[in-house]
C-alpha positions as CSV (number, residue, x, y, z in Angstrom):
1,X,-7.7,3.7,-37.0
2,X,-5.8,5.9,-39.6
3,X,-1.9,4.6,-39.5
4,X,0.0,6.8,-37.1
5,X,3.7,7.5,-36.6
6,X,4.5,7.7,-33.3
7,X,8.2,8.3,-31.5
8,X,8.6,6.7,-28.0
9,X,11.4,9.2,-26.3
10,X,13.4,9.7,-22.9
11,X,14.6,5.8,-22.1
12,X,17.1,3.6,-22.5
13,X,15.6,2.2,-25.5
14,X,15.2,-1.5,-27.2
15,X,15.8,-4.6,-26.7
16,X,14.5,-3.8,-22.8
17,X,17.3,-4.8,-20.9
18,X,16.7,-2.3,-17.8
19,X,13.8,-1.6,-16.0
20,X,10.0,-0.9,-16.1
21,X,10.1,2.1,-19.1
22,X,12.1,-0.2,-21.6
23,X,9.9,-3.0,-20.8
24,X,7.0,-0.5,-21.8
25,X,8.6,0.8,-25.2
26,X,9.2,-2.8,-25.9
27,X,5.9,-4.3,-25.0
28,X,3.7,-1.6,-26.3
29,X,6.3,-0.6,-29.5
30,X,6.0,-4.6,-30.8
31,X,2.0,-4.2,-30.9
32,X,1.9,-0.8,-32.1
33,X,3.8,-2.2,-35.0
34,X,2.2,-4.9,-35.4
35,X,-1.3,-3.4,-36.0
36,X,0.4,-1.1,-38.7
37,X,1.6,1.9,-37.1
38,X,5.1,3.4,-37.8
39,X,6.9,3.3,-34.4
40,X,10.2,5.3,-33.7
41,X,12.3,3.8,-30.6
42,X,15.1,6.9,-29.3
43,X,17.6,4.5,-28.0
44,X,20.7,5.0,-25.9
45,X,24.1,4.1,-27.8
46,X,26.0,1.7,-25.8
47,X,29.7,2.8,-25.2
48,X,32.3,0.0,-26.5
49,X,29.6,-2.3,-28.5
50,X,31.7,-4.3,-30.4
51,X,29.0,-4.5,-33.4
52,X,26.8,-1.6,-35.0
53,X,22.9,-1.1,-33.2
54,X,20.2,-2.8,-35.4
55,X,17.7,0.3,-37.4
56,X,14.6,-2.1,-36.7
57,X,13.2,-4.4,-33.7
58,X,10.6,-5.9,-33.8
59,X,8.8,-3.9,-36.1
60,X,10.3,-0.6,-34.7
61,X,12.6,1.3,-36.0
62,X,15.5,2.7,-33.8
63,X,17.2,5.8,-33.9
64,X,20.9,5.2,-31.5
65,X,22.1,8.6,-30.1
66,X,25.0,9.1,-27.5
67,X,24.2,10.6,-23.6
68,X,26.5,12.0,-21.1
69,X,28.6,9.7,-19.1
70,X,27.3,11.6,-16.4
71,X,24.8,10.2,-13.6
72,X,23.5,13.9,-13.0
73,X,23.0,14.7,-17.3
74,X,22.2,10.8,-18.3
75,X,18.5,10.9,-19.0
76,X,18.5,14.6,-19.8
77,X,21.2,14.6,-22.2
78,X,20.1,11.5,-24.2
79,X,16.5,13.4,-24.2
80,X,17.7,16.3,-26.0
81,X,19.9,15.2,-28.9
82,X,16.5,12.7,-29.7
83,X,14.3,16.1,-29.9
84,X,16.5,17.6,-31.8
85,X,16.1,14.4,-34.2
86,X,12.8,14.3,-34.2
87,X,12.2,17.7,-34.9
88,X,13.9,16.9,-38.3
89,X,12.2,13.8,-38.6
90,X,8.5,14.2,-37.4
91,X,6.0,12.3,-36.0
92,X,1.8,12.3,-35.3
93,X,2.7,12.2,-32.2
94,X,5.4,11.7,-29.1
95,X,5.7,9.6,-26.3
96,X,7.9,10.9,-23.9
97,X,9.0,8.9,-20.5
98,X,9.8,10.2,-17.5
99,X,8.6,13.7,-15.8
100,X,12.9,14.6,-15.4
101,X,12.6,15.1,-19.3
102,X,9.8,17.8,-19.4
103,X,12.2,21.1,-19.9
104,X,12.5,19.4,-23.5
105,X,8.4,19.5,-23.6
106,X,8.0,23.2,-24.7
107,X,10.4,22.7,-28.1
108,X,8.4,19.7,-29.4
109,X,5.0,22.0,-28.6
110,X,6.8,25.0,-30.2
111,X,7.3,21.9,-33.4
112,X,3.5,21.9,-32.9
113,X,3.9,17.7,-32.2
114,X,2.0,16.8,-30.3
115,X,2.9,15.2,-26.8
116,X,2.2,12.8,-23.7
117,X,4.4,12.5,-21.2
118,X,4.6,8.9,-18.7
119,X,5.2,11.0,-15.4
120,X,6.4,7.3,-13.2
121,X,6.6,7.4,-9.3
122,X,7.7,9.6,-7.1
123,X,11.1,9.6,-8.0
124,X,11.8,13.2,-5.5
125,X,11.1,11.0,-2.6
126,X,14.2,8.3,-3.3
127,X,17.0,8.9,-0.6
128,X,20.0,9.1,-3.5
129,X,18.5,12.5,-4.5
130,X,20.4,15.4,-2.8
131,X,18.5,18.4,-2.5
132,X,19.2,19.6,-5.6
133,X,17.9,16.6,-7.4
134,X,14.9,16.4,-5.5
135,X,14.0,20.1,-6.2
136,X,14.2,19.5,-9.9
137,X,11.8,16.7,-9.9
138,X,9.8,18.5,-8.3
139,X,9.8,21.3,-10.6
140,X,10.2,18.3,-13.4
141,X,6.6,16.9,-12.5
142,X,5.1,20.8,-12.2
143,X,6.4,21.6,-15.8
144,X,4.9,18.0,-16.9
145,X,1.6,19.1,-15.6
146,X,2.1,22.4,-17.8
147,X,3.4,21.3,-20.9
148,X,1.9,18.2,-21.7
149,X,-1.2,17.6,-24.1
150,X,-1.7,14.2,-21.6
151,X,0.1,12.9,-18.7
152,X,0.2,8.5,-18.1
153,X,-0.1,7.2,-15.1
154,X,1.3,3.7,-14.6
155,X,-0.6,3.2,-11.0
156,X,-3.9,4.4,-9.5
157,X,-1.6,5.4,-6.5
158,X,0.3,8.3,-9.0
159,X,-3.3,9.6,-11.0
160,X,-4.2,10.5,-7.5
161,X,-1.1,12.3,-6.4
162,X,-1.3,14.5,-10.0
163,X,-4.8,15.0,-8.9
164,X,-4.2,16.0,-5.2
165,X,-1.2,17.7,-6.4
166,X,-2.2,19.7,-9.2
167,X,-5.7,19.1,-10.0
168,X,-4.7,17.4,-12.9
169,X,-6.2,14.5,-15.2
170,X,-4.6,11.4,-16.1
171,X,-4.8,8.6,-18.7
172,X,-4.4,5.7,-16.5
173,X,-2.2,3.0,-18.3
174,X,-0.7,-0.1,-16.6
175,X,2.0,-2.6,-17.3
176,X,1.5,-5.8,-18.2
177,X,1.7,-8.9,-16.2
178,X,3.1,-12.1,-18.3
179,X,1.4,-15.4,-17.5
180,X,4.2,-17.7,-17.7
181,X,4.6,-21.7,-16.9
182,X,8.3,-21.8,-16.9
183,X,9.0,-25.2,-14.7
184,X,11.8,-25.4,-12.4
185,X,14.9,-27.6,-14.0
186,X,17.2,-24.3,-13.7
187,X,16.8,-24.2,-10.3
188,X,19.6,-27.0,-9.6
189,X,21.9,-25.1,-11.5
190,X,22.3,-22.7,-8.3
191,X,21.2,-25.5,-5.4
192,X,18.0,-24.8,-5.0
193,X,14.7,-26.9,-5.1
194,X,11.3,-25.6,-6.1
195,X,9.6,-24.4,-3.0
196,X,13.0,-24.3,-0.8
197,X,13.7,-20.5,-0.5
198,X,12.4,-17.3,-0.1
199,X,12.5,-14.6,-3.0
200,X,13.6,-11.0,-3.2
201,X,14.4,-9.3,-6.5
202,X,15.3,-5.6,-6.6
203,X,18.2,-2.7,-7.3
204,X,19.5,-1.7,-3.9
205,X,18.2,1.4,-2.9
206,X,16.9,2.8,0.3
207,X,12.9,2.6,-1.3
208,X,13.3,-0.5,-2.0
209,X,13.9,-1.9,1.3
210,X,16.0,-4.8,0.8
211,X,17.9,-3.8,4.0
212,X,14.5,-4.4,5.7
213,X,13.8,-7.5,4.0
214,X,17.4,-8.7,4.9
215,X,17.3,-7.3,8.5
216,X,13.6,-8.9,9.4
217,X,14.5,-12.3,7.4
218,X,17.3,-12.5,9.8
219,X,15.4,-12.1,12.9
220,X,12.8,-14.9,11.6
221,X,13.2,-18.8,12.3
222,X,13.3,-19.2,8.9
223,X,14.8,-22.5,7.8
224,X,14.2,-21.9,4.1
225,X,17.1,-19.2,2.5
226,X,16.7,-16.3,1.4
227,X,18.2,-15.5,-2.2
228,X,18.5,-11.9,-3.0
229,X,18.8,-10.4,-6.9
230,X,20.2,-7.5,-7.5
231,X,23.2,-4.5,-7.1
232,X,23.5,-1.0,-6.8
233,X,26.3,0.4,-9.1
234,X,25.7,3.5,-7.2
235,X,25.2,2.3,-3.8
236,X,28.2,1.1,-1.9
237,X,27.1,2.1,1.6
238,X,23.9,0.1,1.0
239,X,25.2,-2.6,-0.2
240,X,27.4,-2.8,2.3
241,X,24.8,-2.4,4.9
242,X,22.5,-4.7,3.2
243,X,25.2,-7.3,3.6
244,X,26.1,-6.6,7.1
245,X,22.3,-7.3,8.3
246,X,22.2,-11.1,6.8
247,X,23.3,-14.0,8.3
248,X,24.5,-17.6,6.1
249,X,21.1,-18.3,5.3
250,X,20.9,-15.6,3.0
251,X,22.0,-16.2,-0.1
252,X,23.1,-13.1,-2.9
253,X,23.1,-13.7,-6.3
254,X,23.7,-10.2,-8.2
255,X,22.1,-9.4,-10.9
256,X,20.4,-12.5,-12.8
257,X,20.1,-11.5,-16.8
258,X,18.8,-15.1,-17.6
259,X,15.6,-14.2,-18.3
260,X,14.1,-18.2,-17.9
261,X,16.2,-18.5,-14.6
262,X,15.0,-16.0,-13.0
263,X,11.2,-16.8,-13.9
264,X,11.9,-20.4,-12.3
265,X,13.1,-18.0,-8.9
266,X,10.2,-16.3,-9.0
267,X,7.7,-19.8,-9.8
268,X,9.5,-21.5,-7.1
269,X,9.8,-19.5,-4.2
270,X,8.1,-20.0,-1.4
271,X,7.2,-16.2,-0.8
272,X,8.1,-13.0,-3.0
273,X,9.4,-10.5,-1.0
274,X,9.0,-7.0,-2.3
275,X,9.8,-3.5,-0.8
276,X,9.6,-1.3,-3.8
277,X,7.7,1.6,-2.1
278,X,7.9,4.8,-4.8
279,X,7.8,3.6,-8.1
280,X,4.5,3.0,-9.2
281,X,3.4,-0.3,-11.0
282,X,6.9,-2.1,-10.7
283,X,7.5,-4.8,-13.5
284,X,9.1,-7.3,-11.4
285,X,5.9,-7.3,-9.1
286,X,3.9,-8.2,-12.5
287,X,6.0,-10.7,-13.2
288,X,6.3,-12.5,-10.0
289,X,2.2,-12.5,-9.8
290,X,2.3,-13.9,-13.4
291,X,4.3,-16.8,-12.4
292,X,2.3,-17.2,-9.8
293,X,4.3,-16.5,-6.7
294,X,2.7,-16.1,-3.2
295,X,4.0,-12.3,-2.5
296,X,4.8,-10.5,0.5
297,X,5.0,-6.4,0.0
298,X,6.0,-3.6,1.6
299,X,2.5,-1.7,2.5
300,X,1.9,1.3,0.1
301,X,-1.0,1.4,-1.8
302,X,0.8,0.7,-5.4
303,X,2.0,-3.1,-4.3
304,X,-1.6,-3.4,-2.8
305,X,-3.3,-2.4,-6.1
306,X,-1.7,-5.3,-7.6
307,X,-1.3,-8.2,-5.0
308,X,-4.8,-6.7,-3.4
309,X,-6.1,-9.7,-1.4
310,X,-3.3,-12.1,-2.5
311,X,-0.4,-11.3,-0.5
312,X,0.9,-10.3,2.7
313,X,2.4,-6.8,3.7
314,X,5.1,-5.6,5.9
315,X,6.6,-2.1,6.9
316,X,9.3,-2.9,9.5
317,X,11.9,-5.9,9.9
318,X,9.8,-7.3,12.9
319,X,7.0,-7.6,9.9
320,X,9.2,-9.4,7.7
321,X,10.5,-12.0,10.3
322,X,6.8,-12.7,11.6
323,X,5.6,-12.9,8.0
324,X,8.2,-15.1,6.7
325,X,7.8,-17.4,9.9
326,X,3.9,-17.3,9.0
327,X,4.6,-18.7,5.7
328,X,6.7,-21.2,6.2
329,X,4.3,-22.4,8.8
330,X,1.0,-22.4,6.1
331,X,1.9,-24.6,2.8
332,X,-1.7,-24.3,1.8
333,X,-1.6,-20.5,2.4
334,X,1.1,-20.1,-0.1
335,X,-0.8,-22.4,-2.9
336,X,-4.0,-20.5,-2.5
337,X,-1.6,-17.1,-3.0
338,X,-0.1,-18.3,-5.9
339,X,-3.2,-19.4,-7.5
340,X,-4.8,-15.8,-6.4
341,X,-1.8,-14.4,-7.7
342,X,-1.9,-15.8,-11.4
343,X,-6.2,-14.8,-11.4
344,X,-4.6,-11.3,-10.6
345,X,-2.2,-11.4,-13.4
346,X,-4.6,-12.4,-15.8
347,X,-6.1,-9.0,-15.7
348,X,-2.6,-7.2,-16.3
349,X,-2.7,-7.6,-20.2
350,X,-0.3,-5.8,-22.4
351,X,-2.4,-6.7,-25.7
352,X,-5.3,-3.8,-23.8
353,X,-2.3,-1.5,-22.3
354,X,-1.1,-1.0,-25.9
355,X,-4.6,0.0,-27.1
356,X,-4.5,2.4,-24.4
357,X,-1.5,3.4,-26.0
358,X,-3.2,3.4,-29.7
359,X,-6.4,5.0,-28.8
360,X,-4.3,8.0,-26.5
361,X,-2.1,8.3,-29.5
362,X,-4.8,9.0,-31.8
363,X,-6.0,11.5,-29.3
364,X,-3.2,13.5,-29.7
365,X,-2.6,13.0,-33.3
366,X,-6.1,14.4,-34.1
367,X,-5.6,17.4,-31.3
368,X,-8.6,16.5,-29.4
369,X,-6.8,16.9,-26.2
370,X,-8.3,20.0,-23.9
371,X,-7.0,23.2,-24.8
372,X,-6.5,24.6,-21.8
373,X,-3.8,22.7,-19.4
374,X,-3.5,22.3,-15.6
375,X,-1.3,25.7,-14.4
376,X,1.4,22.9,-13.1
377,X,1.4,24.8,-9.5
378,X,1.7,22.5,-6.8
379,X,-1.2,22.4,-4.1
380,X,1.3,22.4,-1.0
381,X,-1.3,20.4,1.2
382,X,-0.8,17.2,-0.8
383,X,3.3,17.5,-2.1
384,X,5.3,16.7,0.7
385,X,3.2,13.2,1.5
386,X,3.5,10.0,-0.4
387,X,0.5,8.4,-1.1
388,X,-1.0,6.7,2.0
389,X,-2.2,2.3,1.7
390,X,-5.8,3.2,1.1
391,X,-8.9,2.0,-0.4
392,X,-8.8,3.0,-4.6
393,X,-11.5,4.0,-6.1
394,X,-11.1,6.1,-9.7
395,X,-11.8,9.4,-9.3
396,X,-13.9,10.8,-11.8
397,X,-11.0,13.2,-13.5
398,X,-9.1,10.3,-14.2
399,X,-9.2,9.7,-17.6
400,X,-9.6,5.9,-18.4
401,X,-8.4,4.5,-21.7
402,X,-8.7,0.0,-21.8
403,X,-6.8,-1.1,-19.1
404,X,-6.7,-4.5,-17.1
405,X,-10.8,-4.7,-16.7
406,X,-10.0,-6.9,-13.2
407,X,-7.1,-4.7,-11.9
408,X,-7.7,-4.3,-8.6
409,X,-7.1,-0.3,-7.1
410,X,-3.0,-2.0,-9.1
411,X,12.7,3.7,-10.8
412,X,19.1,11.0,-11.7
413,X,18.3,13.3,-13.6
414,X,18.6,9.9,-15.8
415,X,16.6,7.4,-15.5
416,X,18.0,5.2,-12.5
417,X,14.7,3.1,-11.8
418,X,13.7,-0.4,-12.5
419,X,14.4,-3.6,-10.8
420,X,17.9,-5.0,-10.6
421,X,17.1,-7.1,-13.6
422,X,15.3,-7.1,-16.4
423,X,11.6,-7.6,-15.3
């Protein structure tokens, strides 16, 4: 393939120190640049950084703007002053993440650049959306259908909701899962012994059902801890709640930024409790798999695309508390899990997800996308449900570029989502 330039818009940038998008620039950006393509990273300027931002990173070069200390004008804000940019400094083609950005989509057309835009999970069904905020997304992901050359799907679970929504294709690209050995001598650091505690790592929010986690762990007979990761710098009222339902076998650690700590938590535990429910593939999911951690999930049909016939599922607290009793009662259950869990991982592999990335890139540089574009309206049957635990089989308007071959049917305006930590 001809060398392409292509500009990776609408996050927090690199080095991915957030969530599931900035793990994706940085994971996809490295390889792109590494096979010879130029590759632009819009990053978001950090407010008192004592030194200057790098220009490159491995391989890519970054372009720092500022964004509006505003939770509501974040995302958005950031978004436009790195159009404006790149309408001065052009690319083949843009990348741009997150459906709350598409309003911007119609100037980088009018620039005749050609665009994709990563549309995420749900994010109008998560509770710290008033009704205004849930209205624009809404409109957000209509205008994404419109006026976007491609749309990327993350999950199976989110092609079919653009294609019960608006009858509209997707390029189905996945995350990547790492397979990582990482042992287990940081564990003492913090009291804890390889196979001595249960596992949840997430940002408080309502979707991500740490209260449930908390709540049903608490009812269990547990005698293994519980050790939570993660905060809300937005959430007081959950927090606070989230706190109120434990008991002094939990155990909270905030958020953990030591990336070969928390890879031991995840190696270690005894189960992997996670209740991210609207976000699509979640990064911290991957990663748990890849360290190959027996996993218990919250029942939607994203978790089960990737834990599939390795883990357990819950939807209430009772769930949790029998689970969590079930598992500590069945050693062998959680080997065979883990093991399961690392076969899983093997097919998440970011090497493939980035030539997803190449080959969709090319598409659009060469304009062989289809002229004519979904009409973005909403088919009213299908908006107001989130996508039921099901079976997953591709549907044949799904547009396939190499993912994972075994992956199994696998987070105001700014961009909010991601687990507590880096994944």
């Amino acid at each position: 393939m001809d060398r392409l330039s292509i500009a990776m818009v609408g996050t927090r940038g690199v080095p991915a120190r957030y969530g599931g998008f900035e793990t994706a620039v940085e994971e996809v950006g490295r390889r792109l640049a590494d096979r010879g393509h130029r590759v632009v990273v819009y990053c978001r300027t950090v407010p008192g950084a004592e030194e200057p931002p790098p220009a490159r990173y491995l391989g890519m070069e970054l372009v720092h703007l500022p964004a509006a200390r505003r939770r509501s004008l974040e995302t958005l804000s950031h978004t436009a002053l790195s159009v404006r940019h790149l309408l001065g400094h052009r690319t083949d083609a843009a990348i741009v993440f997150n459906a709350a950005n598409s309003p911007l989509l119609p100037v980088l057309r009018a620039a005749g650049i050609p665009v994709a835009t990563h549309v995420d999970g749900l994010e109008w069904k998560r509770a710290k959306w008033g009704g205004t905020g849930r209205r624009y997304y809404r409109a957000a992901e209509a205008l994404a259908v419109r006026w976007s050359d491609a749309l990327i799907a993350d999950a199976q679970g989110i092609a079919d909701y653009y294609r019960d929504a608006f009858a509209a294709p997707t390029t189905l690209l996945t995350y990547g899962a790492p397979l990582i050995e990482p042992g287990a001598h940081r564990l003492a650091e913090i009291g804890l012994e390889p196979r001595g505690y249960h596992l949840a790592v997430a940002r408080f929010e309502p979707e991500n059902h740490v209260d449930v986690v908390v709540e049903g762990y608490a009812a269990s007979t547990a005698t293994k801890p519980l050790v939570v990761v993660g905060s809300a710098p937005y959430a007081d009222g959950y927090t606070a709640r989230v706190h109120g339902l434990a008991d002094d076998r939990v155990r909270f650690l905030g958020g953990v930024w030591d990336q070969e700590l928390l890879d031991q938590l995840y190696a270690n535990c005894v189960t992997y409790l996670h209740g991210h429910s609207v976000g699509g593939t979640n990064p911290s999911l991957l990663r748990a798999i890849g360290a190959g951690a027996a996993v218990t999930a919250f029942d939607v049909d994203f978790n089960r695309e990737v834990v599939a016939d390795a883990g357990r599922y819950f939807r209430s607290p009772a769930d949790v508390a029998r689970e969590v009793d079930a598992v500590e009662a069945d050693p062998d259950w959680v080997a065979r899990s883990g093991l399961r869990a690392r076969e899983l991982a093997g097919g998440y592999d970011w090497d493939q997800v980035a030539a997803g990335y190449e080959e969709l890139a090319g598409i659009l540089a060469g304009r062989r996308f289809p002229a004519r574009r979904p009409s973005g309206r909403r088919r009213p049957s299908a908006a107001d449900a989130a996508p039921a635990p099901r079976p997953v089989r591709p549907p044949a308007d799904v547009v396939l570029l190499p993912v994972p071959a075994t992956a199994l049917p696998i987070e105001d305006v700014p961009l909010e989502d991601g687990p507590a930590v880096r994944p």
